[in-house]
FIVEX-370794 format. One record per residue (C-alpha): x, y, z; residue number from 1. Coordinates in pm, 1 decimal, padded with zeros to 6 digits. Layout:
<rs>
         x         y         z   nr
         X         Y         Z  NUM
...
</rs>
This chain:
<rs>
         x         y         z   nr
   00000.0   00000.0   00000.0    1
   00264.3   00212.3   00090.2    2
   00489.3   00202.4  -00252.9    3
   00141.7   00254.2  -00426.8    4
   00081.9   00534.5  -00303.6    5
   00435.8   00668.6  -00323.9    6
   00384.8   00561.1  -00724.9    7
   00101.3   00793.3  -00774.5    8
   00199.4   01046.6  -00580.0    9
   00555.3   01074.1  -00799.6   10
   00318.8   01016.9  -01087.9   11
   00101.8   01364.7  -00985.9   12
   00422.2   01540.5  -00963.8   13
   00423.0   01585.5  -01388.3   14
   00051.4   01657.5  -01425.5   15
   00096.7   01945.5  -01192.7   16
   00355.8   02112.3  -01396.9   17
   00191.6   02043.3  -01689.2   18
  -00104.2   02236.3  -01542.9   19
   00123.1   02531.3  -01380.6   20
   00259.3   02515.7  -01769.4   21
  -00102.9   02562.2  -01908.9   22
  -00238.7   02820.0  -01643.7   23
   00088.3   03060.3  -01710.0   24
   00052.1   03037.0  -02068.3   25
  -00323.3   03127.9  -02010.8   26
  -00203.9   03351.4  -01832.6   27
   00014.4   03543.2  -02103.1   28
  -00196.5   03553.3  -02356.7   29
  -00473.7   03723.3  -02208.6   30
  -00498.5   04064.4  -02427.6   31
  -00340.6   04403.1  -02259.6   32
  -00042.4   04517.6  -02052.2   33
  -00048.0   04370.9  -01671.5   34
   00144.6   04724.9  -01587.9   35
  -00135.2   04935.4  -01759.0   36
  -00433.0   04783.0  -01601.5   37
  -00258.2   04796.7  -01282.6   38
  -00088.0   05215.8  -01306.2   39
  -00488.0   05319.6  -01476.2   40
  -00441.6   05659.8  -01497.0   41
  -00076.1   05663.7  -01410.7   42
   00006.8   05493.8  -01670.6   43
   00301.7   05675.6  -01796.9   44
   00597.0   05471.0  -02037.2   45
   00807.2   05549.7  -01763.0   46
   00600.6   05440.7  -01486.0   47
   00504.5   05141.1  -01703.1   48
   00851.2   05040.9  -01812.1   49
   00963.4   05054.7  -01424.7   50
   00660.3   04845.1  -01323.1   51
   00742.1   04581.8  -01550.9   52
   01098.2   04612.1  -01467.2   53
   01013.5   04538.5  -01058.8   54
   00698.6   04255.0  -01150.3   55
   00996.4   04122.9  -01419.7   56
   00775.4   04082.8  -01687.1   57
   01045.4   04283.3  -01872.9   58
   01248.9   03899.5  -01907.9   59
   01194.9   03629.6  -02108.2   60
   00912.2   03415.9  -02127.2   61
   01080.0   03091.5  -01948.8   62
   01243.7   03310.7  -01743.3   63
   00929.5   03417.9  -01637.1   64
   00764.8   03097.4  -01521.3   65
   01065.6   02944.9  -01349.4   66
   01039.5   03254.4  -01168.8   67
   00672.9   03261.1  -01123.9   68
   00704.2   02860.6  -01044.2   69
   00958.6   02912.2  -00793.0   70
   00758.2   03207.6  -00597.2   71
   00468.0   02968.4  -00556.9   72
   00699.3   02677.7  -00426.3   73
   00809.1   02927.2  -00122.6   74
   00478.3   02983.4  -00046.8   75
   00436.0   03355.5  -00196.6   76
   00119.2   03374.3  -00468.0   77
   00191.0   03720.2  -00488.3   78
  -00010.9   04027.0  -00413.7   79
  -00411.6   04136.6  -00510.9   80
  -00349.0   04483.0  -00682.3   81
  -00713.4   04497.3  -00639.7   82
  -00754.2   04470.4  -00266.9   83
  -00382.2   04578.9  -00188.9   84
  -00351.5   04244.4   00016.6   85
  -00122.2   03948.3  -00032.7   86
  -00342.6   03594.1  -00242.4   87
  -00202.1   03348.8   00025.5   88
  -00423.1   03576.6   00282.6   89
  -00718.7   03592.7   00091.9   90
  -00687.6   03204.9  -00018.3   91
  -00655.2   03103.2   00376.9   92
  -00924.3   03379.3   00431.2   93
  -01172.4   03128.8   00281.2   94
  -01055.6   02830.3   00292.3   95
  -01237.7   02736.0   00622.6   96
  -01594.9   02799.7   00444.8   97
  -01456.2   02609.1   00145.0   98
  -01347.7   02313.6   00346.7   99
  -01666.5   02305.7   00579.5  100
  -01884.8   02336.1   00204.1  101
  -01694.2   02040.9   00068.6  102
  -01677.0   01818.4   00392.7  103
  -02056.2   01846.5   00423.1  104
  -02099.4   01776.9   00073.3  105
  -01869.0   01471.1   00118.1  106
  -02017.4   01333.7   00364.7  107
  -02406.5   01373.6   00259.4  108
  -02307.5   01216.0  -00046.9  109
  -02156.6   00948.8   00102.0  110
  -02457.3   00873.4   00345.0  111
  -02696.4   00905.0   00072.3  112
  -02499.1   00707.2  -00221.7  113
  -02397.1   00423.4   00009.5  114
  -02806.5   00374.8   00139.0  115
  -02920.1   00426.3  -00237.5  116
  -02669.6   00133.0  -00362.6  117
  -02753.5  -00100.4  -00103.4  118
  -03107.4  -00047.6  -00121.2  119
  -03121.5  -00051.5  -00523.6  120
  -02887.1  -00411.4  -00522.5  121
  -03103.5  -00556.0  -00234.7  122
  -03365.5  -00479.0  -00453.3  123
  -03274.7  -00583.1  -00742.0  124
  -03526.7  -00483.6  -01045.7  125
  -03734.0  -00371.5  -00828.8  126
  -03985.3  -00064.1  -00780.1  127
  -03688.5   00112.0  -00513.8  128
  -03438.9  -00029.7  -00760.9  129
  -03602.2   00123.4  -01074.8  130
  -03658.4   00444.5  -00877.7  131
  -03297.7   00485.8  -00796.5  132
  -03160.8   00409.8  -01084.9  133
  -03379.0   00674.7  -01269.9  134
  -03309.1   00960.4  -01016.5  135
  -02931.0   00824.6  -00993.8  136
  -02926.5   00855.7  -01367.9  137
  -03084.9   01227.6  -01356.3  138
  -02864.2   01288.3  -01106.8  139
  -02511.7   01212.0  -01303.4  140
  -02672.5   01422.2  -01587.6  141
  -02724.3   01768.9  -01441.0  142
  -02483.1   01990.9  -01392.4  143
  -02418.7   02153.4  -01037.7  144
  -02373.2   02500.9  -01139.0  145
  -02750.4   02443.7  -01366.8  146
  -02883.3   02219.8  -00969.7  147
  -02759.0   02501.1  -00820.1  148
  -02901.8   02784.5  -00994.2  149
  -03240.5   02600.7  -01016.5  150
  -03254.2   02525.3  -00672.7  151
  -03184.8   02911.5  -00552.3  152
  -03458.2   03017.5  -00810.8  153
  -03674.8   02762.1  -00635.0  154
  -03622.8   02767.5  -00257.6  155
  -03452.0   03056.0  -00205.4  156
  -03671.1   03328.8  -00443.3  157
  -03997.2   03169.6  -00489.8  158
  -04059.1   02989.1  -00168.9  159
  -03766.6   03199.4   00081.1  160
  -03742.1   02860.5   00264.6  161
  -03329.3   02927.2   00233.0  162
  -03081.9   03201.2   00212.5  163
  -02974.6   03269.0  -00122.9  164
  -02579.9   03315.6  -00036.3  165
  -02334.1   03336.0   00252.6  166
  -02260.8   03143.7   00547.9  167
  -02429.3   03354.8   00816.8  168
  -02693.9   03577.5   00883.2  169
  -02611.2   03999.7   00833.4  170
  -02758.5   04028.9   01212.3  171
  -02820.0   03803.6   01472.6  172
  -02694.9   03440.6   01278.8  173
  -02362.5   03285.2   01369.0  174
  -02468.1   03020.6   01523.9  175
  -02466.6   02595.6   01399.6  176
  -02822.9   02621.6   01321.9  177
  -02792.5   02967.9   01102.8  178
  -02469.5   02765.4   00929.6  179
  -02677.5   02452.7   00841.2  180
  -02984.6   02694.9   00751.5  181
  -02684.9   02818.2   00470.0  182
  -02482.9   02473.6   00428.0  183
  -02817.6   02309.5   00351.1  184
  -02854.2   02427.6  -00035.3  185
  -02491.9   02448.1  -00171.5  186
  -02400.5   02112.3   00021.7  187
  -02647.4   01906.4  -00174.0  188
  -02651.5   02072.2  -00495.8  189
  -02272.1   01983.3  -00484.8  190
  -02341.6   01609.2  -00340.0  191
  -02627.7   01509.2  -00601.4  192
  -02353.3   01437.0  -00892.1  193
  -02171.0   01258.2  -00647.6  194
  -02438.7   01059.4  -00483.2  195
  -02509.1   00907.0  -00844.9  196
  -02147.1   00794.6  -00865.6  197
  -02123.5   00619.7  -00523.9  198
  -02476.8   00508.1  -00561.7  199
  -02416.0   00319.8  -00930.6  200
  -02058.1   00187.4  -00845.1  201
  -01890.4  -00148.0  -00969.0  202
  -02050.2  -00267.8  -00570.4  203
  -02411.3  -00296.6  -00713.1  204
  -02324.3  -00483.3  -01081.6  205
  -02082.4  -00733.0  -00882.4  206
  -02365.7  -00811.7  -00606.2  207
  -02612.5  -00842.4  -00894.7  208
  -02409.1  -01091.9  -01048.6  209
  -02395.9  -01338.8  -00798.2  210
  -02759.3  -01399.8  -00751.1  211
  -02812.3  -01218.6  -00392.9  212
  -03096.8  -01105.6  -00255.1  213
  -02978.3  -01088.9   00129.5  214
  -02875.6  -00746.6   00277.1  215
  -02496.1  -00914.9   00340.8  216
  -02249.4  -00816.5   00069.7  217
  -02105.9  -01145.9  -00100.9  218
  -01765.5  -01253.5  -00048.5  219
  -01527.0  -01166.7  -00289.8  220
  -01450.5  -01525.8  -00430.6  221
  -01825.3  -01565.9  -00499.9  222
  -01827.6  -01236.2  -00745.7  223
  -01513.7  -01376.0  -00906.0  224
  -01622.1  -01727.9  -00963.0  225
  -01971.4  -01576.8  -01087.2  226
  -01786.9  -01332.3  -01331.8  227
  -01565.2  -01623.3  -01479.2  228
  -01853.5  -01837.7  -01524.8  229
  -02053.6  -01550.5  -01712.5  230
  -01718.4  -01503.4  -01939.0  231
  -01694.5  -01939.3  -01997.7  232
  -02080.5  -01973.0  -02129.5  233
</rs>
């Protein structure tokens, strides 16, 4: 287990650059001067040539990205021109309601894919089964952004049942219940798409195919003697 993960870790290590590699280039080529938008008004070819000069996007392209590349590795994602504050700050600013928004989701989609699957192979061709399998299948098909969006239109401006953004209350939230009253929306909307996955995974084919109807999962030895008799007739 140990060398396996070690393998794919070593094997992320190249997909990352590659993607540093693509977001730079993006990056580049986006149309205008970096120095202009940033000076506006002061925007002077000296004050521009100097600003390039101390951002060094007055060197070479490589040059650039080993540079840019080697900034990140030391922690420093440089500074918002915008809000006059350092990226790292206003990445770790959010990253707690980030992190509580995607362990939520995680964990209702668990919850809810695991029961589905179970349910949907104990009953197999069933009513529940054929149910699941529909809303499982409507569920890997929609979008989260489109869930999303449809699901703010629904219960947050037509019936006001939940907020339509934020994690607490202007005045007087701040509490658990005011951040589940705000978690409840975003946290399934995100944990539908998932829920599908879990719910149709290889589990409820390979307890299908050895003839179960019990709520006890079969031993692996059963599914494999079942598949190789399937693949010999």
């Amino acid at each position: 287990m140990g060398s396996y993960i070690l393998k794919r870790l070593l094997a992320a290590i190249p997909v990352i650059l590659g993607i540093t590699v693509i977001v730079f280039l993006i990056m580049s080529l986006i149309p205008g001067d970096p120095a202009t938008a940033i000076l506006g008004p002061y925007a002077t070819p000296d004050n521009v040539e100097k600003l390039n000069r101390d951002l060094g996007l007055d060197k070479p392209l490589l040059q650039q990205y080993f540079i840019w590349l080697g900034n990140i590795l030391q922690g420093d994602f440089g500074r918002s021109f915008s809000l006059n504050r350092p990226v790292l700050d206003e990445v770790l600013e959010r990253f707690g309601a980030t992190l509580i928004l995607a362990g939520s989701s995680l964990v209702l989609c668990s919850i809810l894919g695991v029961i589905a699957g179970v349910v949907s192979a104990a009953r197999q061709y069933g009513l529940a089964d054929k149910a699941i399998t529909f809303v499982v299948l409507i569920g890997i098909s929609i979008p989260s952004f489109f869930l999303g969006m449809m699901m703010i239109l629904v219960f947050a401006v037509d019936l006001r049942w939940l907020p339509v953004s934020g994690m607490y209350a202007i005045y007087g939230g701040g509490d658990l219940p005011d951040l589940l009253h705000h978690l409840i929306m975003p946290a399934a909307a995100l944990a539908v798409v998932a829920t599908g996955v879990i719910a149709s995974s290889p589990a409820r084919p390979c307890w299908r195919c050895c003839g179960r109807t019990s709520s006890a999962p079969p031993a692996p030895r059963a599914c494999a003697r079942a598949a190789s008799s399937g693949a010999t007739r």
